[in-house]
C-alpha positions in Angstrom: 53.4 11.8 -37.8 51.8 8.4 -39.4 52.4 8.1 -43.2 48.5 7.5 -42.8 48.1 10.9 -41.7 50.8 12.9 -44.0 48.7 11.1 -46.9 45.2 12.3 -45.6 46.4 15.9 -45.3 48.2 15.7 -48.8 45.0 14.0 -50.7 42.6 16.7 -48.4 41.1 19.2 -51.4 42.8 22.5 -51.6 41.9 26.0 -53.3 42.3 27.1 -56.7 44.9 27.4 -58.3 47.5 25.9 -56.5 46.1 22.6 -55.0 44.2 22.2 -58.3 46.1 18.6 -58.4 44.2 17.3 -55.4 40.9 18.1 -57.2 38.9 15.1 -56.7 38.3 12.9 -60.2 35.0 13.1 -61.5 32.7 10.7 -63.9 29.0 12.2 -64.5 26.2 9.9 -63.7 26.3 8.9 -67.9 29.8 7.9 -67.5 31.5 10.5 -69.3 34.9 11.2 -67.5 35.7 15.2 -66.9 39.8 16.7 -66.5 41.0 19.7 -64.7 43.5 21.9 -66.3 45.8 24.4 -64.2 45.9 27.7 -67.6 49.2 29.0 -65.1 50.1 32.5 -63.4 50.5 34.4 -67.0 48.6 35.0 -69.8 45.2 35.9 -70.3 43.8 32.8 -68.5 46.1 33.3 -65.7 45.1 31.5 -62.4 42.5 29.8 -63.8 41.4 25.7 -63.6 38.3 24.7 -66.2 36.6 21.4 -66.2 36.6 19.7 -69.4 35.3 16.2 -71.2 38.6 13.8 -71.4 37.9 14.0 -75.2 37.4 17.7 -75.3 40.1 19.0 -73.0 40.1 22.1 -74.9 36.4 23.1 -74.4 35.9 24.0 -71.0 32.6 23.5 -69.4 33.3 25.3 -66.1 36.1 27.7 -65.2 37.0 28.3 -61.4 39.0 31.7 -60.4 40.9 31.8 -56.8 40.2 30.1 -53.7 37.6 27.8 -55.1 37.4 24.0 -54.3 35.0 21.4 -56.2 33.7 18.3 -54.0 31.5 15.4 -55.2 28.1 15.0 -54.3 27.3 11.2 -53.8 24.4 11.9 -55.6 26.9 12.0 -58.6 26.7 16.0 -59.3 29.7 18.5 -58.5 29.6 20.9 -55.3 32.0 24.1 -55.5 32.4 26.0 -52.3 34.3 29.7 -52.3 34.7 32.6 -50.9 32.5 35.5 -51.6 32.7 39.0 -49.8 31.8 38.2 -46.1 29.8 34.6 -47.0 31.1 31.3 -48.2 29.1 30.0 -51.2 28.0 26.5 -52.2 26.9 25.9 -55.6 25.8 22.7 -57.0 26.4 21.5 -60.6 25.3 18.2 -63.0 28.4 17.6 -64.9 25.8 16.0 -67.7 24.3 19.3 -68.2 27.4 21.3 -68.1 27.6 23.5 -72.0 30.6 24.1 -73.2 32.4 27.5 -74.2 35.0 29.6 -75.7 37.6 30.3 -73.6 37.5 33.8 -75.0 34.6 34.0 -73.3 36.3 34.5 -70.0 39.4 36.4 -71.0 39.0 39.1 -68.6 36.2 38.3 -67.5 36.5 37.2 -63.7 38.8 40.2 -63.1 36.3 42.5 -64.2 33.4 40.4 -62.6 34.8 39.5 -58.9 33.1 36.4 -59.9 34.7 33.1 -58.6 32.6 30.5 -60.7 31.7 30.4 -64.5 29.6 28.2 -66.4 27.5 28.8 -69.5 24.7 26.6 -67.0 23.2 27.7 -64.1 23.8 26.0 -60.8 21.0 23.0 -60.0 21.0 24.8 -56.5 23.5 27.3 -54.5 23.5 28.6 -51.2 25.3 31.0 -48.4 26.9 30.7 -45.2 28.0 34.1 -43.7 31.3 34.4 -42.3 30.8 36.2 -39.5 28.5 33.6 -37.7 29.5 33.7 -34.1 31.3 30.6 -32.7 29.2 27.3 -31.8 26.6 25.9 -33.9 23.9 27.2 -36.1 20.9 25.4 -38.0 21.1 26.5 -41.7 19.1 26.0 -45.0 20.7 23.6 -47.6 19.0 22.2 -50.9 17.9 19.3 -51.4 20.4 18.9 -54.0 23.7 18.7 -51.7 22.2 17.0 -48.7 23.7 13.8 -49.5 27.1 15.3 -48.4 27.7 14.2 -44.9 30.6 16.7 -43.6 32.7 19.8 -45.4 35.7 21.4 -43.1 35.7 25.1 -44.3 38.7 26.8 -43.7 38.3 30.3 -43.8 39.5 34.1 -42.3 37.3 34.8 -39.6 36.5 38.8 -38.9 38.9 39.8 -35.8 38.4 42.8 -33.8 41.4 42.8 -32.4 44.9 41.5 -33.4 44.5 39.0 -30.2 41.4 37.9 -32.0 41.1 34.6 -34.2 41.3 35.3 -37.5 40.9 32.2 -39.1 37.7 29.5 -38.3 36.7 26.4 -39.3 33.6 25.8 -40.8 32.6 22.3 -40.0 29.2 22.1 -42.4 27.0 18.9 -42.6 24.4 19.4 -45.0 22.4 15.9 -44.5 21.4 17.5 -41.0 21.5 21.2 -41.8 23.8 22.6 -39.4 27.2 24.3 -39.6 29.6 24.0 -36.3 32.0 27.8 -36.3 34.9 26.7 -34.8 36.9 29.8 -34.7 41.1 28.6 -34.6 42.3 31.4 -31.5 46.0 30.4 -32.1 45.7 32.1 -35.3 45.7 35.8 -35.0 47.4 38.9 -36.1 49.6 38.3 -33.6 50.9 34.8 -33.6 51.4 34.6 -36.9 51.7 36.5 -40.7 48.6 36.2 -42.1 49.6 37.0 -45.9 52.1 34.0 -45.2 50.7 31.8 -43.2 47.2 30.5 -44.0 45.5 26.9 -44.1 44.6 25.9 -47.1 43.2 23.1 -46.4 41.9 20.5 -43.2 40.4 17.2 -43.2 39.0 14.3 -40.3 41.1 12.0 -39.4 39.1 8.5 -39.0 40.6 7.4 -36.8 41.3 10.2 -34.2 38.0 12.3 -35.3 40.4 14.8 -35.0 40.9 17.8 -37.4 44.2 17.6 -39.1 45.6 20.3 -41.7 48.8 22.4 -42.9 49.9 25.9 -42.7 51.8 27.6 -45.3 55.2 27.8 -45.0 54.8 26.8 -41.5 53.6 22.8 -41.2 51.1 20.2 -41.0 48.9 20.4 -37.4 46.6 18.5 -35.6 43.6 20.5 -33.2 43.0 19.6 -30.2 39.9 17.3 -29.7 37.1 19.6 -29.7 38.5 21.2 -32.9 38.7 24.9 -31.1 42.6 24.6 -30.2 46.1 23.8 -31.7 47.3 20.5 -30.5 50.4 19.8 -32.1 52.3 19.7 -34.9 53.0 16.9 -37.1 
């Protein structure tokens, strides 16, 4: 494996909480400069990452639970995407606008909620992808607001019917054209490999393959085969 490509996988965007370090830096369109902070796996804001103002880290003015990862919008706002029930959401934030709170304000309150995103704003848009979209791709309806994004790679679990089933996908989305490409990942199944052990976390394109590139927990970092649909090797 390239040192180009180990780099690409290790700056790729992971979930919350435990990639929280690859979170991408972010400077609102006024050019106020925001920081992430990681609150740790005890306490009453355990597993928790808020957004703050550099000069305000301790008033949060967004607080993300599990499995959530924040991407900019060239546009200069901030996309979240996560996990919720059977449909990945995508919601759209200006940083400029953002309020802040009280952290007691969410002590408690996502495990009573389910909710993955807080903020005392609402979202300039949102919307769903459901994740039981067969495979190949589908034409889907995304706001004005994130269609300066050219490409996300989704990973997610996939519903499997069987334990021979894929049980992971890859949602390639590309909101400037409105489509979403399902590329369920078949080497990934109940029976291949431990689910509750081995995930991916997190993908990206390499430019200069095109080729989907990623790492497994505990396992490696892979590259797909050409089409994106199959494991090619690992790195």
């Amino acid at each position: 494996m390239s040192e180009t490509t180990q780099q690409l996988i290790s700056r790729a965007i992971g979930p919350t909480p435990w990639y929280w370090q690859t979170f991408p830096s972010l400077t609102s369109n006024s050019g106020q400069r925001f920081i992430w902070r990681n609150h740790g796996d005890a306490g009453e804001l355990a597993y928790l990452v808020t957004l703050a103002l550099e000069q305000e880290p301790n008033r949060p003015r967004l607080a993300l639970n599990t499995y959530c990862r924040p991407f900019v919008v060239p546009s200069g706002n901030l996309g979240i995407w996560c996990p919720e029930g059977r449909n990945l959401r995508f919601a759209c934030f200006n940083p400029d606008t953002l309020k802040k709170f009280d952290y007691m304000e969410i002590v408690g309150w996502f495990k009573q909620s389910g909710e993955r995103i807080f903020a005392a704003t609402e979202p300039l848009a949102e919307f769903e992808i459901p994740i039981t979209l067969e495979a190949g791709t589908h034409k889907i309806e995304v706001p004005e607001e994130m269609r300066s994004v050219d490409e996300l790679l989704i990973p997610t679990s996939y519903p499997a019917k069987t334990k021979d089933d894929a049980a992971m996908a890859i949602f390639a989305v590309y909101p400037q054209a409105g489509l979403v490409d399902v590329l369920p990942q078949k080497w990934v199944s109940a029976n291949t490999h431990d689910l509750g052990s081995n995930w991916v976390p997190r993908v990206a394109r390499d430019p200069d393959t095109h080729r989907i590139v990623g790492e497994m927990t505990r396992v490696g970092m892979f590259e797909l085969s050409e089409d994106g649909k199959e494991f090619g090797r690992w790195l």
